[in-house]
N, CA, C and O atoms as CSV, one atom per row, in Angstrom:
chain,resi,resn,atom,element,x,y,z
A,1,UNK,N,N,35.454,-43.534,1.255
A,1,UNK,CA,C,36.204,-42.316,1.066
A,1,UNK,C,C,35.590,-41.513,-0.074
A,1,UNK,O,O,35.342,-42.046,-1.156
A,2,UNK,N,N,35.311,-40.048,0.211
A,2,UNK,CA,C,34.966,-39.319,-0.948
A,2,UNK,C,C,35.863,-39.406,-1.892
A,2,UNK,O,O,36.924,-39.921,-1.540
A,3,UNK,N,N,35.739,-38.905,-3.500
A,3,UNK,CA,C,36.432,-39.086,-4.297
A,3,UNK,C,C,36.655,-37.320,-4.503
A,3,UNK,O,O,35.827,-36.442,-4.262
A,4,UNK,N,N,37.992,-37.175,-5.000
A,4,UNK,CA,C,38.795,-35.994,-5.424
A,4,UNK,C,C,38.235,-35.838,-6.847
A,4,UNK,O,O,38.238,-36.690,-7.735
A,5,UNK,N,N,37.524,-33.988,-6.912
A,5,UNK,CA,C,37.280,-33.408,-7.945
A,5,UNK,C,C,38.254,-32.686,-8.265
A,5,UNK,O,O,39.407,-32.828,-7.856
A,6,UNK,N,N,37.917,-31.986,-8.905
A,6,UNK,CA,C,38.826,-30.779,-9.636
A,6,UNK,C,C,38.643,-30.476,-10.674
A,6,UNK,O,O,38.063,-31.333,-11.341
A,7,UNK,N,N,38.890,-29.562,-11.177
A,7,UNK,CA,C,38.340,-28.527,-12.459
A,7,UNK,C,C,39.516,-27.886,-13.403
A,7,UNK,O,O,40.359,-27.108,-12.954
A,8,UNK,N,N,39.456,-28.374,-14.963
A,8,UNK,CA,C,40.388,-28.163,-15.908
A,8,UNK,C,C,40.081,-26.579,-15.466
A,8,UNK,O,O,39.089,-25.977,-15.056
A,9,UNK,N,N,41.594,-26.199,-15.798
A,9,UNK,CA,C,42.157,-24.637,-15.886
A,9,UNK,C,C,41.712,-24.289,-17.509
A,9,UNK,O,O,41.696,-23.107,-17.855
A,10,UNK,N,N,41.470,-25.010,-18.165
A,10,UNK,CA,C,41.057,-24.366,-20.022
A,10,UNK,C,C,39.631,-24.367,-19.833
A,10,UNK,O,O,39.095,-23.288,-19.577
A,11,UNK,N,N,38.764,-25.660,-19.939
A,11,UNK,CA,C,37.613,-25.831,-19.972
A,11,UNK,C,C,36.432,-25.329,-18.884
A,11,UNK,O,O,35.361,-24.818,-19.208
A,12,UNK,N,N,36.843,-25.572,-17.659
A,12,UNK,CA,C,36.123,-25.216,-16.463
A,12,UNK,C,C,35.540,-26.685,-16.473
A,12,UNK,O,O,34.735,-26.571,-15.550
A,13,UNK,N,N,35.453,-27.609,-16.783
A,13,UNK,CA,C,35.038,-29.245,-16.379
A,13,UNK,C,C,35.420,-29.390,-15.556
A,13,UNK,O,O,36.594,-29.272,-15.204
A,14,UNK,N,N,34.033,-29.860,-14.696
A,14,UNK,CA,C,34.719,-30.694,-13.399
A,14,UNK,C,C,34.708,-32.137,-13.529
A,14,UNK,O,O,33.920,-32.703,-14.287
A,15,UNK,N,N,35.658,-32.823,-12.729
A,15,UNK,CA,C,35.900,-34.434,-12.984
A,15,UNK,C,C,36.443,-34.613,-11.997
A,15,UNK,O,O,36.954,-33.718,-11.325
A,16,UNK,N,N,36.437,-36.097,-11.649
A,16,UNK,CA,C,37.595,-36.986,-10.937
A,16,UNK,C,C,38.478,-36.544,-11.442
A,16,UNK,O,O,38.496,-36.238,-12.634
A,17,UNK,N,N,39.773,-36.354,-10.350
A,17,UNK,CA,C,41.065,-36.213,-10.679
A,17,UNK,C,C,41.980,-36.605,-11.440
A,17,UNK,O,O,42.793,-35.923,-12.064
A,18,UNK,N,N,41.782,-38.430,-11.368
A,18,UNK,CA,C,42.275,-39.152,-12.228
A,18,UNK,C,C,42.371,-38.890,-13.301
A,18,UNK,O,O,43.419,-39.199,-13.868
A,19,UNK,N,N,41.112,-38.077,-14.182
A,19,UNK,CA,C,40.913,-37.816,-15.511
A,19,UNK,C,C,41.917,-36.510,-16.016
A,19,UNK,O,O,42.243,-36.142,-17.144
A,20,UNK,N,N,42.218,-36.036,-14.777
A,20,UNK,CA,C,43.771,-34.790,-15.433
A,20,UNK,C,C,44.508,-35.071,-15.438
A,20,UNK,O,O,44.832,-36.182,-15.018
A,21,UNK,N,N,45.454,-34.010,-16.051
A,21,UNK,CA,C,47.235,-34.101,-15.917
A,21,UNK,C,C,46.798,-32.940,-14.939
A,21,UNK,O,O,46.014,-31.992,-14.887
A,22,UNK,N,N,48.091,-33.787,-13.948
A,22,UNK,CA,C,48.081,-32.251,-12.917
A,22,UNK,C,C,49.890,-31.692,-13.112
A,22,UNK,O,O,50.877,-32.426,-13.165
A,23,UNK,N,N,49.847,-30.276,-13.180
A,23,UNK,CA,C,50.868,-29.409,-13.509
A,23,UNK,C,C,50.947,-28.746,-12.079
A,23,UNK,O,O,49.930,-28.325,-11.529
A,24,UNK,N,N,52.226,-28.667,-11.486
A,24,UNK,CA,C,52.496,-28.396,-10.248
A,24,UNK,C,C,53.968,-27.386,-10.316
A,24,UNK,O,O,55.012,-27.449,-10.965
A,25,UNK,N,N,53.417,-26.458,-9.283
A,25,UNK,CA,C,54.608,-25.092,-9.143
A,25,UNK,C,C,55.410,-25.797,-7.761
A,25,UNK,O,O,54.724,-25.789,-6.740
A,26,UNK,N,N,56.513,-26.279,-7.666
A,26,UNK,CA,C,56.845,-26.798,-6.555
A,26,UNK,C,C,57.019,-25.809,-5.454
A,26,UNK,O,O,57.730,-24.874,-5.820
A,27,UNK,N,N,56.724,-25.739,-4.584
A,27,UNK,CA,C,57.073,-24.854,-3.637
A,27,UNK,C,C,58.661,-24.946,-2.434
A,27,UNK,O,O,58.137,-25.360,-1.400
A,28,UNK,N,N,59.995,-24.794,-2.163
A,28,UNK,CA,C,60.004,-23.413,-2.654
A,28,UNK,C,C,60.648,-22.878,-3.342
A,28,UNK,O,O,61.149,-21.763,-3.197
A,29,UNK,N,N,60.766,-23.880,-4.540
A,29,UNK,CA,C,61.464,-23.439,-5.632
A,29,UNK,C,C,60.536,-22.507,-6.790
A,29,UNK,O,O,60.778,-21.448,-7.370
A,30,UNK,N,N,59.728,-23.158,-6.806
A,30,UNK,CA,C,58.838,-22.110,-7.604
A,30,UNK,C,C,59.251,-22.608,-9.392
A,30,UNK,O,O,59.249,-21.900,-10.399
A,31,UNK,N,N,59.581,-24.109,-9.232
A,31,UNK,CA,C,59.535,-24.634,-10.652
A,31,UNK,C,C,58.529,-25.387,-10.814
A,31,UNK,O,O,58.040,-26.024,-9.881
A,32,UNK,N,N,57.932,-25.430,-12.413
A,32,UNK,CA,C,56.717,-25.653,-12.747
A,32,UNK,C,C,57.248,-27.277,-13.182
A,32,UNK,O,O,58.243,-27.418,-13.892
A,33,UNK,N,N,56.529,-28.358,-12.711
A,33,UNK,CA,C,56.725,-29.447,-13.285
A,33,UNK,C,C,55.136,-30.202,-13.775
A,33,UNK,O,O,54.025,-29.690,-13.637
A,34,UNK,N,N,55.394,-31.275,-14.249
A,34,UNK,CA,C,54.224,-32.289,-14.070
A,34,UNK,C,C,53.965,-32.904,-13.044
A,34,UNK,O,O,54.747,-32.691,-12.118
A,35,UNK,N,N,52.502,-34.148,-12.706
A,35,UNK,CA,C,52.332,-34.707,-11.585
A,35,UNK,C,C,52.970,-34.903,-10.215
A,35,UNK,O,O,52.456,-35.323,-9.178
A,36,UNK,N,N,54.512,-34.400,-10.520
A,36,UNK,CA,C,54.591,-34.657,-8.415
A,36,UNK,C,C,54.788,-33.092,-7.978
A,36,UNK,O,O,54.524,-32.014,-8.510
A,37,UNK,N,N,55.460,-33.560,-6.583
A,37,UNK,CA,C,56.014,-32.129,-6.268
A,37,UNK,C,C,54.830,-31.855,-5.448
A,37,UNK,O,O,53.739,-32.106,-5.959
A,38,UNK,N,N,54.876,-31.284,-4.012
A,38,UNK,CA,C,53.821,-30.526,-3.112
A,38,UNK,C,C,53.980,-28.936,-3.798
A,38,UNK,O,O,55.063,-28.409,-4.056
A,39,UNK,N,N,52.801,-28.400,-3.994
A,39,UNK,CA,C,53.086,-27.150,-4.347
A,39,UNK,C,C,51.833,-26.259,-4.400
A,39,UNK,O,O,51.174,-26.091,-3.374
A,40,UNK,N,N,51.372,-25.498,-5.939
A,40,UNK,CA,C,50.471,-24.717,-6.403
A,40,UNK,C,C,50.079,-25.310,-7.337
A,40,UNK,O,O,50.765,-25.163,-8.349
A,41,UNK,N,N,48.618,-26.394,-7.475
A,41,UNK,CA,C,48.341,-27.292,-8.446
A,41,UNK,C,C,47.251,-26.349,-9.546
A,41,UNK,O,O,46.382,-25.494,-9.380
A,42,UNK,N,N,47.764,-26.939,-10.524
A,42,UNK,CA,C,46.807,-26.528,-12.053
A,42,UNK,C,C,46.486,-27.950,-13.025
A,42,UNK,O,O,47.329,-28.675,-13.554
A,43,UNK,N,N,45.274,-28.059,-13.060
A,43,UNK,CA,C,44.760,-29.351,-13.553
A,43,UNK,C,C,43.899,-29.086,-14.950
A,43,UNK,O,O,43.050,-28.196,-14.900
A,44,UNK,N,N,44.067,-29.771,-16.118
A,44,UNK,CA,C,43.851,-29.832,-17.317
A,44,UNK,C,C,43.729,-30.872,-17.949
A,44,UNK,O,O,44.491,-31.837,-17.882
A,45,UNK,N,N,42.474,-30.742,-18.816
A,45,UNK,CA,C,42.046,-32.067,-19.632
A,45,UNK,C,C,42.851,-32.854,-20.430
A,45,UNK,O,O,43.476,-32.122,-21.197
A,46,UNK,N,N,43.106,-33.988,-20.586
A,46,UNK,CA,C,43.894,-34.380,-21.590
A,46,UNK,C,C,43.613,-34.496,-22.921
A,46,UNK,O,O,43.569,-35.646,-23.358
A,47,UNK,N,N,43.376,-33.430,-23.811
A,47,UNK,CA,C,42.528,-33.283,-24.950
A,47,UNK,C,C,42.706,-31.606,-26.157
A,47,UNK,O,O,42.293,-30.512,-25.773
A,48,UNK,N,N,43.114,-31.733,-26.999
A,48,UNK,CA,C,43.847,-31.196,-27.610
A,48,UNK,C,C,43.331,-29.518,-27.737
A,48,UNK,O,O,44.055,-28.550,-27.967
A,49,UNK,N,N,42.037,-29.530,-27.536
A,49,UNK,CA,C,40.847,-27.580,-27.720
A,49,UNK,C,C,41.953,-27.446,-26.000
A,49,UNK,O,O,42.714,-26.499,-25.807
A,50,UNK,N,N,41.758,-28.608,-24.985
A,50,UNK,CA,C,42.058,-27.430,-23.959
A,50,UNK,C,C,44.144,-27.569,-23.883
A,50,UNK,O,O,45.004,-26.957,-23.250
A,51,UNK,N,N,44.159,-28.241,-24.486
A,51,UNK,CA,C,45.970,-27.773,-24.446
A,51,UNK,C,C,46.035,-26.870,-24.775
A,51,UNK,O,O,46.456,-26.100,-23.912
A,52,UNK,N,N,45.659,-26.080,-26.427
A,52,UNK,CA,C,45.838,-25.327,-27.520
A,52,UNK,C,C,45.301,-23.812,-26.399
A,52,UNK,O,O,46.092,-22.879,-26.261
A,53,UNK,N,N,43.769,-23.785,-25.629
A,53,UNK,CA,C,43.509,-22.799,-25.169
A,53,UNK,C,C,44.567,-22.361,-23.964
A,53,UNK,O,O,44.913,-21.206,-23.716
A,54,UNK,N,N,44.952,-23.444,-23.347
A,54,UNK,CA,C,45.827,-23.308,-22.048
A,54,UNK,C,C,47.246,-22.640,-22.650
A,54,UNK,O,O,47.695,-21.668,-22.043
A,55,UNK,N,N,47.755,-22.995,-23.490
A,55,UNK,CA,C,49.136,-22.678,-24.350
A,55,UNK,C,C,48.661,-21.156,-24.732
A,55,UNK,O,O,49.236,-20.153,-24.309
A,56,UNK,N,N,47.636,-21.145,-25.512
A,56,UNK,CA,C,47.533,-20.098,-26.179
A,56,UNK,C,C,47.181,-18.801,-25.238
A,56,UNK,O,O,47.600,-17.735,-25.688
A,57,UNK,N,N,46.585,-18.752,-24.196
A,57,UNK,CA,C,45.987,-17.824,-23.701
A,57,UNK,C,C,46.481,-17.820,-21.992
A,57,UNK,O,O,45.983,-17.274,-21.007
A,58,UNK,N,N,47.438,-18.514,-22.133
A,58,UNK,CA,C,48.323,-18.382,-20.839
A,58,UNK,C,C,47.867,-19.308,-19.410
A,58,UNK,O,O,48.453,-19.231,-18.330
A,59,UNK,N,N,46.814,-20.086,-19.674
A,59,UNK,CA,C,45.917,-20.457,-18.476
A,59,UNK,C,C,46.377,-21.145,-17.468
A,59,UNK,O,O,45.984,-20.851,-16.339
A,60,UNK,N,N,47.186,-22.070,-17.632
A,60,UNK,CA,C,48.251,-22.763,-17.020
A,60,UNK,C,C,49.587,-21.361,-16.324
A,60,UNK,O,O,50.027,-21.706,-15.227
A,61,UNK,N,N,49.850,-20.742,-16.556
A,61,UNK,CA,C,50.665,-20.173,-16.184
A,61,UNK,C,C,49.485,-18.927,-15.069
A,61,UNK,O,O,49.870,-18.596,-13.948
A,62,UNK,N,N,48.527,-18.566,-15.472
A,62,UNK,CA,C,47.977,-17.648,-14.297
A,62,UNK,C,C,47.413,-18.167,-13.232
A,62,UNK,O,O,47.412,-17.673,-12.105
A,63,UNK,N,N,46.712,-19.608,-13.721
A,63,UNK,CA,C,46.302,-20.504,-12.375
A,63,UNK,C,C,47.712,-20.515,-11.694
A,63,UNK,O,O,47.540,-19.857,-10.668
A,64,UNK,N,N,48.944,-20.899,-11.734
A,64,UNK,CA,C,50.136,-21.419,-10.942
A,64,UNK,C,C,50.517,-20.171,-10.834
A,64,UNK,O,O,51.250,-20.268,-9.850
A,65,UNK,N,N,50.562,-18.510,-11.292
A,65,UNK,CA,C,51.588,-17.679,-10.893
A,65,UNK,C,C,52.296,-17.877,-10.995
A,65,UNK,O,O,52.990,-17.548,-10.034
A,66,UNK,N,N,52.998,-18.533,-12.028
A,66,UNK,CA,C,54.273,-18.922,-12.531
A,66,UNK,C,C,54.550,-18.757,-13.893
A,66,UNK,O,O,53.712,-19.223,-14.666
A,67,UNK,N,N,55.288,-18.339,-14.249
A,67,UNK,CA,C,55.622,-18.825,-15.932
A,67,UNK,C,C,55.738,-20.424,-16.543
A,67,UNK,O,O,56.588,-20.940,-15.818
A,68,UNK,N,N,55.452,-21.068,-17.166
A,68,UNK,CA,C,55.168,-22.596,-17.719
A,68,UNK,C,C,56.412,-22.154,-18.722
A,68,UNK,O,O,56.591,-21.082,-19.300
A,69,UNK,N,N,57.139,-23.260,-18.720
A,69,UNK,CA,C,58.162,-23.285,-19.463
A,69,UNK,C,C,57.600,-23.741,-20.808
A,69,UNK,O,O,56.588,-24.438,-20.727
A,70,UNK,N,N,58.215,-23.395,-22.416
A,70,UNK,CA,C,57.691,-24.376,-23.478
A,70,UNK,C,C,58.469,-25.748,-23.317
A,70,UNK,O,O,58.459,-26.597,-24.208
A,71,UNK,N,N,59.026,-25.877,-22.327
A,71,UNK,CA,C,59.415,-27.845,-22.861
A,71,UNK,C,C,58.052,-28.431,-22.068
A,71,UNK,O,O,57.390,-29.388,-22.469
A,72,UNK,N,N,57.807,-27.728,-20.978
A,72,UNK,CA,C,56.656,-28.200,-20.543
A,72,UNK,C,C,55.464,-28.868,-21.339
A,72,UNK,O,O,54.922,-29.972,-21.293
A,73,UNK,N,N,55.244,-27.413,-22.290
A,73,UNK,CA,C,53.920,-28.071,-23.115
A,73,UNK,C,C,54.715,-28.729,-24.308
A,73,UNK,O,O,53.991,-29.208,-25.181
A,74,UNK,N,N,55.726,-28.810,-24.450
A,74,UNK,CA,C,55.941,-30.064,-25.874
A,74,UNK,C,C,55.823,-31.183,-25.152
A,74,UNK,O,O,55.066,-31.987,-25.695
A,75,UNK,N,N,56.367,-31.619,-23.940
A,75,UNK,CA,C,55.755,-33.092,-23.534
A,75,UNK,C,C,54.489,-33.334,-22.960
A,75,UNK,O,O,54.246,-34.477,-22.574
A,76,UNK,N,N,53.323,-32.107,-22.794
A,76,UNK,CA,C,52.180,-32.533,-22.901
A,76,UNK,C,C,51.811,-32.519,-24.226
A,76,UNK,O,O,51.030,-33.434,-24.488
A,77,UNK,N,N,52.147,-31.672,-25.337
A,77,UNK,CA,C,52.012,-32.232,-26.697
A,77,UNK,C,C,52.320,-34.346,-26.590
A,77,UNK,O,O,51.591,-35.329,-26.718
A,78,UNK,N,N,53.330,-34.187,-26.388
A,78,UNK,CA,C,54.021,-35.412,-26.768
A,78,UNK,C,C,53.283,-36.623,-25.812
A,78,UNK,O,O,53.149,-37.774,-26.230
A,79,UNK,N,N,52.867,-36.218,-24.585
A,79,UNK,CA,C,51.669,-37.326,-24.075
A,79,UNK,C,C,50.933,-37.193,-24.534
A,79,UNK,O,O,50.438,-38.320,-24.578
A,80,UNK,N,N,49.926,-36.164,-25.345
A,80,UNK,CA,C,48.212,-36.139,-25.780
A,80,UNK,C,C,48.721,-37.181,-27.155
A,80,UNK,O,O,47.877,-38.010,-27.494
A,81,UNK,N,N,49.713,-37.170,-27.744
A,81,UNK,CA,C,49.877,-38.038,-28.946
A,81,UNK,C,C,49.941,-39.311,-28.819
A,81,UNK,O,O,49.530,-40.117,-29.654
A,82,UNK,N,N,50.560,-39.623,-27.565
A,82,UNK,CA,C,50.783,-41.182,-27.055
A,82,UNK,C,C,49.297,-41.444,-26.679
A,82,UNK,O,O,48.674,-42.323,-27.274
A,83,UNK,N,N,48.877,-40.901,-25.970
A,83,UNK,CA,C,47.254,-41.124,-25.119
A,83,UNK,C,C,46.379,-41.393,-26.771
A,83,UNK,O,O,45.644,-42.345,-27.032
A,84,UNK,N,N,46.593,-40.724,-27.307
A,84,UNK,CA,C,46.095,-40.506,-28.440
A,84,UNK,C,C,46.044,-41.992,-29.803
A,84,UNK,O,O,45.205,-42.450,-30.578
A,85,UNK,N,N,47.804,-42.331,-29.353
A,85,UNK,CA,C,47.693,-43.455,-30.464
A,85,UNK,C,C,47.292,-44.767,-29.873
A,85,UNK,O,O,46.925,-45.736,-30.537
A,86,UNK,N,N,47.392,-44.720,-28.540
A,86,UNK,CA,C,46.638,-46.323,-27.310
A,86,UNK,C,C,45.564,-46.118,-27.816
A,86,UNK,O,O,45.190,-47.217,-28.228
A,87,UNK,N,N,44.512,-45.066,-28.138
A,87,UNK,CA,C,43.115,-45.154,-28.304
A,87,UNK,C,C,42.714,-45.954,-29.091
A,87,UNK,O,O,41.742,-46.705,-29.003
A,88,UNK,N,N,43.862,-45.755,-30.350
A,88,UNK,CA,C,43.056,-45.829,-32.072
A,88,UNK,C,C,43.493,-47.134,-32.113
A,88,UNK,O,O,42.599,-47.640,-32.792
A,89,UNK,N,N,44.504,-48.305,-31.764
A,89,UNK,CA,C,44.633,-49.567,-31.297
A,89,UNK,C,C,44.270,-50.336,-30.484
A,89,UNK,O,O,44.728,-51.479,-30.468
């Protein structure tokens, strides 16, 4: 089986999928969640330059045509910190 690419919405990196968080507009509600949900997918590095650019400059919200809620990005804040402290142990 081929393997699934895809390309951060901050950085433009392409990668295996595995390596994103994928952010999803459910369809047809048109709410923005994390990993499930069939919808309008936006995929981003797990790594703090492309949170900060995605937050800051809207990137996540124009890939999906949606507005991104802020609780959204405090719990990707709050996973890059967890991902973050498994590393350093």
């Amino acid at each position: 089986m081929k393997p699934n690419y895809r390309r951060c919405t901050s950085c433009r990196k392409v990668g295996l999928k595995e390596e994103f968080w994928r952010i999803v507009r459910v369809f047809p509600s048109g709410k923005v969640q994390l990993d499930m949900g069939m919808g309008r997918s936006a995929y981003i590095c797990p790594q703090v330059s492309c949170l900060q650019a995605a937050q800051k400059k809207n990137r996540l919200g124009r890939s999906l045509h949606a507005s991104v809620p802020e609780a959204l990005y405090q719990t990707l804040w709050q996973r890059l910190a967890q991902s973050n402290s498994q590393k350093k142990t």
